[in-house]
Structures are given as structure tokens and as C-alpha cells.
C-alpha positions in Angstrom: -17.0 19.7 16.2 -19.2 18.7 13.5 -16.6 18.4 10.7 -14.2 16.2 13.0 -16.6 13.6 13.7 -17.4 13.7 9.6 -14.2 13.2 9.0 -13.5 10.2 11.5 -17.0 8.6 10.4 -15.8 9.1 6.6 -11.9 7.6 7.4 -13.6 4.6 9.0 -15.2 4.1 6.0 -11.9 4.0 3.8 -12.1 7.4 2.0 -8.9 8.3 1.9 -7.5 11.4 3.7 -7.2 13.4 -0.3 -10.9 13.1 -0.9 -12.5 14.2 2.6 -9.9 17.2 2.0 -11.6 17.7 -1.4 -15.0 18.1 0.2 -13.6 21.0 2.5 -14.4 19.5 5.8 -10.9 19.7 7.1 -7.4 19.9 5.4 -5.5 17.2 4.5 -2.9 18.1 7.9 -5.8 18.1 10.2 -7.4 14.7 8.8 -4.1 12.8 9.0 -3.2 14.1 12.4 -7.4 13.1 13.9 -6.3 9.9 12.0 -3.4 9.0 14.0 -5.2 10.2 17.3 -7.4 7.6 16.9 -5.3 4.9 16.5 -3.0 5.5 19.3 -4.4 3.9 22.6 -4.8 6.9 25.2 -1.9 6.2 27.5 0.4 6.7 24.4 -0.9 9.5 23.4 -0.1 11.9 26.7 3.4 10.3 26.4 3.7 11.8 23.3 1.8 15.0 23.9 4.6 15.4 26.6 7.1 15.1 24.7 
């Protein structure tokens, strides 16, 4: 749980998803995929989950 709110405090910062994947918190798969959870409002993303 630790690492994923890392990474979201370090993307909100503007390091790019390449050099939080560098330090070895997350891979660069995982960081992309918490970044787009984040910026989809909630009701979109169980529509999509659904899918």
C-alpha cells in the first residue's frame, strides 16, 4: 500500500511515470494504469471495470 500512494504523491508532482519506475517502487505498467485510475471520476470507472 505504501509504494502506491508514493507513486501517486510522486505523479502529482510531475515525475514522470520512467523515473518513479527507475526507483523500483512500481513498474512502469502499474504506475500508468494507478495514473489513469485517478483521473477517471468514480462512476466511469465501474463502467469500465464492467466492461
Amino acid at each position: 500500500m505504501f509504494q502506491y500512494r508514493q507513486v501517486l504523491v510522486r505523479l502529482r508532482a510531475g515525475d514522470t511515470a520512467r523515473e518513479i519506475a527507475r526507483s523500483g517502487l512500481l513498474g512502469r505498467d502499474k504506475i500508468t494504469e494507478s495514473a489513469l485510475q485517478i483521473s477517471i471520476p468514480p462512476t466511469q470507472r465501474s463502467v469500465k471495470a464492467s466492461r
